[in-house]
FILUM-313532 format. One record per residue (C-alpha): x, y, z; residue number from 1. Coordinates in Angstrom, 1 decimal, m for minus. Each point is the difference from the previous one (the first is absolute). Layout:
BEGIN
+--------+--------+--------+-----+
!     c1 !     c2 !     c3 ! pos !
+--------+--------+--------+-----+
!      X !      Y !      Z ! NUM !
...
+--------+--------+--------+-----+
END
This chain:
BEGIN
+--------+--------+--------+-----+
!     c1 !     c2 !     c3 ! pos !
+--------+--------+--------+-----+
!  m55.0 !  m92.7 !  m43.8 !   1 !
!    3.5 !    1.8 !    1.0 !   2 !
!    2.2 !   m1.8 !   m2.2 !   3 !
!   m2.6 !   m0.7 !   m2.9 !   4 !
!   m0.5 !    4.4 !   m0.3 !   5 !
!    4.4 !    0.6 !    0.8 !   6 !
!    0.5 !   m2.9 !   m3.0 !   7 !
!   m2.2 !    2.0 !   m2.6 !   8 !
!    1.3 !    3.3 !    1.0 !   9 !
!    3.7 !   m0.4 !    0.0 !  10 !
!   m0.9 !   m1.9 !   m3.7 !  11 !
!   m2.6 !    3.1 !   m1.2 !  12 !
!    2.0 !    2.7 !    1.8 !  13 !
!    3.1 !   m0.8 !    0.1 !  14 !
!    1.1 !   m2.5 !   m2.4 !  15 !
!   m1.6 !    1.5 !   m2.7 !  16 !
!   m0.5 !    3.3 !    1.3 !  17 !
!   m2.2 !    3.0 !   m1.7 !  18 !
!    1.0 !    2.0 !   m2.1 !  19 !
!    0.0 !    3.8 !    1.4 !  20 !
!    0.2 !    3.2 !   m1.9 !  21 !
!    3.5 !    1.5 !    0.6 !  22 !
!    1.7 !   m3.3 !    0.5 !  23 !
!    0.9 !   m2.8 !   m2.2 !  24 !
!    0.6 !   m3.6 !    1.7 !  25 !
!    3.0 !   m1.5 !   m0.5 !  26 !
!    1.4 !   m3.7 !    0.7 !  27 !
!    4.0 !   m0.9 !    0.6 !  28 !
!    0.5 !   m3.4 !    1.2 !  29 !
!   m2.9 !   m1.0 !    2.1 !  30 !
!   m0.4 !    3.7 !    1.6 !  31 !
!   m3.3 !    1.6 !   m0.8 !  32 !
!    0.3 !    4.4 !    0.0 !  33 !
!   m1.4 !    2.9 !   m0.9 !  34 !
!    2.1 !    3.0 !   m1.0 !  35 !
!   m1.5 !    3.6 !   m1.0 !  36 !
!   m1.3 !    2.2 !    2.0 !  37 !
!    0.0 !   m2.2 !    2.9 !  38 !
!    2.2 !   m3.2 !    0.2 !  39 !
!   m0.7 !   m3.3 !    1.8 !  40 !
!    1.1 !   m3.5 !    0.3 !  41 !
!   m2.9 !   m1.6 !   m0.4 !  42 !
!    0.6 !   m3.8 !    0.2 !  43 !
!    2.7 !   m2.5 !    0.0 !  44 !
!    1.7 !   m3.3 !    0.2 !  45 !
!    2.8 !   m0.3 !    1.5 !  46 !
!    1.3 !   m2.4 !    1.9 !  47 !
!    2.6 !    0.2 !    3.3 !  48 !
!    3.0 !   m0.5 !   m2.4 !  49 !
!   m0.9 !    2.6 !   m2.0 !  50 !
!   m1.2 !    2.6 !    1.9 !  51 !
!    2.7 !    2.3 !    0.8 !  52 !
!    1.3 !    0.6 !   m3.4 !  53 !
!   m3.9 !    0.4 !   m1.0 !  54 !
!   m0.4 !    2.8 !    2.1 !  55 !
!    3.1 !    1.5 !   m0.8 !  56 !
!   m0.6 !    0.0 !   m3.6 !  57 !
!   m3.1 !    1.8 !    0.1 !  58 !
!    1.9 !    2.4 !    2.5 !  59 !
!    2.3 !    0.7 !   m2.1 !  60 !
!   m3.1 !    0.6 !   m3.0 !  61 !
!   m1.6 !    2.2 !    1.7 !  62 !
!    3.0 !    2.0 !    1.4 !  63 !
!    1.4 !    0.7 !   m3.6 !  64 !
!   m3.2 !    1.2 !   m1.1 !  65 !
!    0.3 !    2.2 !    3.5 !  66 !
!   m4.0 !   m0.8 !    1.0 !  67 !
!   m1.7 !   m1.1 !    3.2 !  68 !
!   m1.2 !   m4.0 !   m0.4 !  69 !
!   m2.2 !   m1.6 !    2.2 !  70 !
!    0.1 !   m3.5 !    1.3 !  71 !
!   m3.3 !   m1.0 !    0.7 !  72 !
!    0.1 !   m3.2 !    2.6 !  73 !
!   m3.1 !   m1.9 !    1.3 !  74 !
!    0.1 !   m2.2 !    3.0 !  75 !
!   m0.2 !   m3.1 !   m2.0 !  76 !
!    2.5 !    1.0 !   m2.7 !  77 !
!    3.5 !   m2.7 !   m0.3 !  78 !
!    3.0 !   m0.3 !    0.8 !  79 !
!   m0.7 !    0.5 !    3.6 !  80 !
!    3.4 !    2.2 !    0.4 !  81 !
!   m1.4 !    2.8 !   m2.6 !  82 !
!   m0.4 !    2.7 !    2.3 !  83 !
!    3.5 !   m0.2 !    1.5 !  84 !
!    1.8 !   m0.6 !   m3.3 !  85 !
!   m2.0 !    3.4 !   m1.2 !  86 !
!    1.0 !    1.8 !    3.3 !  87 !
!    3.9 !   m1.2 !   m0.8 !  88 !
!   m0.1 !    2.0 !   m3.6 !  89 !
!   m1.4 !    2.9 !    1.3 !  90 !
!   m3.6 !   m0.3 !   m0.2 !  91 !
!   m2.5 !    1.5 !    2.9 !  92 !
!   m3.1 !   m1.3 !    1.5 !  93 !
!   m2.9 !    2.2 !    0.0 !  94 !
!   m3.0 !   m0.7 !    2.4 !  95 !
!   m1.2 !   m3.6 !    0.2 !  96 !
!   m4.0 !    0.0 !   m1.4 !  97 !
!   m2.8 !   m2.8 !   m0.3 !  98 !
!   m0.8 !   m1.0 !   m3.1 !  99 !
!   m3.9 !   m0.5 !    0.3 ! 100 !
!   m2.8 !   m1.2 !   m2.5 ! 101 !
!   m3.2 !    0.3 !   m0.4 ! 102 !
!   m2.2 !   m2.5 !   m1.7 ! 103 !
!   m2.1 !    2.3 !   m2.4 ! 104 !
!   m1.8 !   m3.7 !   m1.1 ! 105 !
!   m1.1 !   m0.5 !    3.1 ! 106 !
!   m3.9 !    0.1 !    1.3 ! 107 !
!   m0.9 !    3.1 !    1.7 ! 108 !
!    3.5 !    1.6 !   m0.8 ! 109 !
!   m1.9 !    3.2 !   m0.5 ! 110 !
!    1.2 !    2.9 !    2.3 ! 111 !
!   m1.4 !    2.5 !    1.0 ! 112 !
!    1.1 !    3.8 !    0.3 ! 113 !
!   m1.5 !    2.3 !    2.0 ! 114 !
!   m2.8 !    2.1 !   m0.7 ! 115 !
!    1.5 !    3.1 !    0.2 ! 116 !
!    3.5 !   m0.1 !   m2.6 ! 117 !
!    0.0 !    1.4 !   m2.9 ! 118 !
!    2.4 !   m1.8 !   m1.8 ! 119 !
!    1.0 !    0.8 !   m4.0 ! 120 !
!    2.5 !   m1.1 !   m2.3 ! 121 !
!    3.1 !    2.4 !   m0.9 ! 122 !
!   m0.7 !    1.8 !   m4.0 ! 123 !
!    1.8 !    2.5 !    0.0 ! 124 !
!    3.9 !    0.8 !    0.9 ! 125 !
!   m1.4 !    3.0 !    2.1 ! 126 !
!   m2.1 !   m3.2 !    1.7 ! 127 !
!    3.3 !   m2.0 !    0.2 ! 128 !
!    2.1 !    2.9 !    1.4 ! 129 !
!   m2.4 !   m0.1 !    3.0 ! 130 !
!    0.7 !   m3.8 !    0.1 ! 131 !
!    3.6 !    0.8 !    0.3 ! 132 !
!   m0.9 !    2.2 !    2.6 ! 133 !
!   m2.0 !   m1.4 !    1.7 ! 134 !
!    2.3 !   m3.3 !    0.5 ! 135 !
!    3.0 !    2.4 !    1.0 ! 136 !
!   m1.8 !    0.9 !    3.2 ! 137 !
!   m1.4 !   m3.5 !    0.4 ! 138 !
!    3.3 !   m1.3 !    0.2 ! 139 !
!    2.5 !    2.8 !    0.3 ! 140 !
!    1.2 !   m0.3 !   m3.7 ! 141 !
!   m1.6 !   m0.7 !   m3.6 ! 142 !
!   m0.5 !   m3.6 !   m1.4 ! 143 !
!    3.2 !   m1.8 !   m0.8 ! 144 !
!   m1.3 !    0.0 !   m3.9 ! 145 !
!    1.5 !    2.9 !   m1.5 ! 146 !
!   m3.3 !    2.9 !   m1.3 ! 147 !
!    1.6 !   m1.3 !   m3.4 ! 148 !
!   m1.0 !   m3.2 !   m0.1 ! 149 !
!   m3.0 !    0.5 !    2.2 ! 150 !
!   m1.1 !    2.2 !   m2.4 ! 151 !
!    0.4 !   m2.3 !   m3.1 ! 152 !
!   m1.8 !   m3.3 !    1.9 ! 153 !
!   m3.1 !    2.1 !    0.7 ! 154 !
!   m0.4 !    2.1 !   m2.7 ! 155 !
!    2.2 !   m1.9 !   m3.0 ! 156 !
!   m1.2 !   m2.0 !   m2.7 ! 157 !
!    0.2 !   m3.3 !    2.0 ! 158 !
!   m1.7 !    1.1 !    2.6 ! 159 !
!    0.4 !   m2.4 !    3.1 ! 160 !
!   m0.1 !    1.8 !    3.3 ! 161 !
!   m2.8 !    2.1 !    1.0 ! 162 !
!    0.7 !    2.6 !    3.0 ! 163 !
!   m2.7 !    0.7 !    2.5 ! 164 !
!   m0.6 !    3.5 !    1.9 ! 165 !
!   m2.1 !   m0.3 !    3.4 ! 166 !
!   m1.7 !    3.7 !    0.4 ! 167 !
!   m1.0 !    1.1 !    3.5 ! 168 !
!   m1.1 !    3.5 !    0.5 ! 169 !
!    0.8 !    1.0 !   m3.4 ! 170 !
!    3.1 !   m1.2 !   m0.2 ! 171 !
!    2.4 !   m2.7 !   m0.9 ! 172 !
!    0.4 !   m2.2 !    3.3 ! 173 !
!    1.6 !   m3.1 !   m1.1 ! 174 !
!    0.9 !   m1.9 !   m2.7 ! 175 !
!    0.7 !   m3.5 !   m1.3 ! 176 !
!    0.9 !   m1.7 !   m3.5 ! 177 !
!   m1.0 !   m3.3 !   m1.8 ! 178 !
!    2.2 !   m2.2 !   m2.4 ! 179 !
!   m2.0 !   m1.5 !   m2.5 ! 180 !
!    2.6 !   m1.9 !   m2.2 ! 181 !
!   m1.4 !   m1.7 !   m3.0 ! 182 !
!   m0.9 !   m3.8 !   m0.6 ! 183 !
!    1.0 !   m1.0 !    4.3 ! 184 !
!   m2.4 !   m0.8 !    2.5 ! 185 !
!    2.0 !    2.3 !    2.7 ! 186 !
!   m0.9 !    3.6 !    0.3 ! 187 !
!    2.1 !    2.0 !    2.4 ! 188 !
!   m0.7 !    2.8 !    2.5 ! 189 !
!    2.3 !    2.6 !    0.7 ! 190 !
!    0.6 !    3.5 !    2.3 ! 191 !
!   m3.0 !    0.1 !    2.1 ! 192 !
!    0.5 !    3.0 !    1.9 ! 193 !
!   m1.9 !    2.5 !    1.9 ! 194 !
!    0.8 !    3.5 !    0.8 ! 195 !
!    0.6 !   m0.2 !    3.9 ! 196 !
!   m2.5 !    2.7 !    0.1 ! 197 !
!   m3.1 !   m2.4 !   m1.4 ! 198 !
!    0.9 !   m3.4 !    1.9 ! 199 !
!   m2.4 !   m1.6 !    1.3 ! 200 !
!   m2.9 !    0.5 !   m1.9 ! 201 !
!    0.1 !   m3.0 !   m2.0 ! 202 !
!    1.7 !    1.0 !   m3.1 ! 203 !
!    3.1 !   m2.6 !   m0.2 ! 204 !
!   m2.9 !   m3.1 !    0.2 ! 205 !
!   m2.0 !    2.2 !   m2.6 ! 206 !
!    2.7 !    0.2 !   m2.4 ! 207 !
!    0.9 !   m4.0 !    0.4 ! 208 !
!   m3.9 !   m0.7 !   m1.0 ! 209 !
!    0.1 !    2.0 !   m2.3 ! 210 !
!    3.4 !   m1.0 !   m1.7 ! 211 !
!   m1.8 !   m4.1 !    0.8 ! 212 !
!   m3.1 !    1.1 !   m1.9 ! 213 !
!    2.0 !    1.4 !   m3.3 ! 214 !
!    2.3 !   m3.2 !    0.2 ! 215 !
!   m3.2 !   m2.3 !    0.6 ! 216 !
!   m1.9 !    1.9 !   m3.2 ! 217 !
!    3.4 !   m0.5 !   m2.1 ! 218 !
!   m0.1 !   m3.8 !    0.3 ! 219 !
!    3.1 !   m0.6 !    2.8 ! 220 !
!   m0.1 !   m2.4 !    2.4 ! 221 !
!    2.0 !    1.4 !    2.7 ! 222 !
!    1.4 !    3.3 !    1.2 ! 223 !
!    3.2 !   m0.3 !    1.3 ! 224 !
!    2.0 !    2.6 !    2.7 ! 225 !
!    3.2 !    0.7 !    1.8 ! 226 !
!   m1.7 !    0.8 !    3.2 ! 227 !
!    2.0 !    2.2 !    2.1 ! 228 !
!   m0.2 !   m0.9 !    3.8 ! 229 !
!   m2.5 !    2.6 !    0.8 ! 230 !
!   m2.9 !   m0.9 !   m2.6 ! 231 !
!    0.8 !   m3.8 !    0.3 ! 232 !
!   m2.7 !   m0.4 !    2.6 ! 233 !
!   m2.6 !    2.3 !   m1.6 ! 234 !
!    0.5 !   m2.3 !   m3.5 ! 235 !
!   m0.2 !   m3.0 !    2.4 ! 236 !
!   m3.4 !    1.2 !    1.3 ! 237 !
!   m1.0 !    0.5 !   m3.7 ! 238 !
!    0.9 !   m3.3 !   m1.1 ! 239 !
!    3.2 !    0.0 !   m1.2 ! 240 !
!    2.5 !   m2.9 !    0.5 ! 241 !
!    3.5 !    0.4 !    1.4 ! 242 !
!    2.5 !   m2.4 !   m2.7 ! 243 !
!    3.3 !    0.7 !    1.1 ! 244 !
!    2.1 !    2.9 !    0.7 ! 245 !
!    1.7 !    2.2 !   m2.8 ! 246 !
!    2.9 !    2.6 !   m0.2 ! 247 !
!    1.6 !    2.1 !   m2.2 ! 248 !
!    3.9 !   m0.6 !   m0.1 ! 249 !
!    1.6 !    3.6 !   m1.4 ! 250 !
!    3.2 !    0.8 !   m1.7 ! 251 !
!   m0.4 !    3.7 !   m0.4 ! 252 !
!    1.6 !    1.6 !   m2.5 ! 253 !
!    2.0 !    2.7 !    2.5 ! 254 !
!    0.8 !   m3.7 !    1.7 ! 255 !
!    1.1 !   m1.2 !   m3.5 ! 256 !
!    2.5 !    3.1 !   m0.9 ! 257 !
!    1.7 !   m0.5 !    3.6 ! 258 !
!    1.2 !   m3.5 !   m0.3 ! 259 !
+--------+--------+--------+-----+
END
C-alpha cells in the first residue's frame, strides 16, 4: 500500500501541484516551485551530476528576489546525497516529521470525537484572529502562513482551506485547518494545536474527526499530515499510517542577504 499512496501523491501533489491563492507555480528545468506569498520547491529531477548546480540556481533565484524558500524533502525523495548538497549552499533542516495517511475509503474509517467539543468552522476574521491566537500559544508562535494568505484561502473566492476553532469554557481552545485542493484525492491537515491550558480533554482527536468527516463528505480519499513527534502516536492510535519522514530544508531570507 506504501508505495502505491507515495507514487500518486508525489504525481497529484507534487508533480502537478495545486494551484493556491497568492502563489503561482512555476516550472524551470525539471524543478517544480511555488513563489508568492510563500515559496517552495516542490518536486524535482535531478540527478547526482546535476545536483549542485540545481540547487545553486534556485539559491541564487530566490536570493535576488531576497525571499525565504523552502525545500521540502521526503524520506524517499532521489538523489540520495540531497540533504547534504542543500546543507553545502546554505539551506537549514527544520524538524524531521512523519508523513501519515489516513485511508478515508476505508470500512469503518469513521472517527469519533468526543461528546463534549464543540467544534465550529472559522467565518469571520474576528473568528480567524482567535485562530491566530490560539495557535501562538499552542505552539509559541503563529502559523508559518502569513494572516494574508490565510485569510485569502479561507475566505477568498476559491475557497480551499477551511479553519476549525475548538471552544472549551467559552472560549477558543485549539485550532486546526483543512486543505481541500480541487480535483485530488489528498486532503491535508494542518496546525492542530491546543492551548496548554485545555490539553487533555480530547480536543486535538476532535478536531482530526472532524477535519476526516468534512474531507470524507467532500469526496477525498485520504487525509494526509506532517505529524510532529508528539501527535504521531495519538494519529497512530487513530489509524493513521506512518509513510516516510519529511523535512523542511530553509534558506531564509536574513540567510540569503548574508551570503
Amino acid at each position: 500500500m506504501t508505495p502505491t499512496i507515495l507514487t500518486r501523491f508525489d504525481a497529484e501533489m507534487r508533480r502537478d501541484p495545486p494551484s493556491v491563492p497568492g502563489a503561482s507555480v512555476e516550472r524551470s528545468d525539471g524543478i517544480v516551485r511555488s513563489v508568492g506569498l510563500s515559496n517552495m520547491i516542490i518536486s524535482w529531477q535531478v540527478g547526482v551530476e546535476d545536483l549542485d548546480r540545481r540547487i545553486a540556481e534556485q539559491a541564487a533565484y530566490f536570493r535576488a528576489r531576497a525571499e525565504t524558500v523552502e525545500w521540502k524533502v521526503y524520506g524517499h525523495d532521489a538523489p540520495p546525497n540531497l540533504s547534504a548538497a542543500l546543507a553545502a549552499h546554505g539551506f537549514e533542516p527544520g524538524e524531521s516529521e512523519t508523513f501519515m495517511v489516513f485511508d478515508l475509503t476505508a470500512s469503518g474509517a469513521e472517527l469519533a470525537a468526543p461528546a463534549e467539543a464543540v467544534i465550529r468552522p472559522v467565518r469571520t476574521p474576528e473568528e480567524l484572529e482567535a485562530y491566530l491566537d490560539v495557535t501562538a500559544r499552542a505552539f509559541g508562535s503563529r502559523p508559518k502562513a502569513t494572516d494574508e494568505s490565510l485569510a485569502q484561502r479561507i475566505f477568498g473566492s476559491a475557497i480551499d482551506t477551511v479553519a476549525f476553532l475548538a471552544w472549551a469554557d467559552g472560549v477558543a481552545a485549539a485550532g486546526a485547518r483543512l486543505e481541500l485542493p480541487p480535483h485530488r484525492a489528498f486532503a491535508s491537515m494542518w496546525g492542530g494545536g491546543t492551548d496548554p491550558r485545555f490539553r487533555r480533554r480530547g480536543l486535538f482527536r476532535a478536531l482530526v474527526a472532524e477535519r476526516a468527516g468534512l474531507a470524507r463528505s467532500r469526496g477525498y480519499a485520504f487525509l494526509t499530515v506532517d505529524a510532529k513527534e508528539t501527535s504521531r502516536p495519538i494519529l497512530e492510535r487513530l489509524g493513521f499510517v506512518a509513510l516516510t519522514s519529511v523535512t523542511a530544508w530553509v534558506l531564509s531570507r536574513d540567510r540569503s542577504a548574508a551570503d
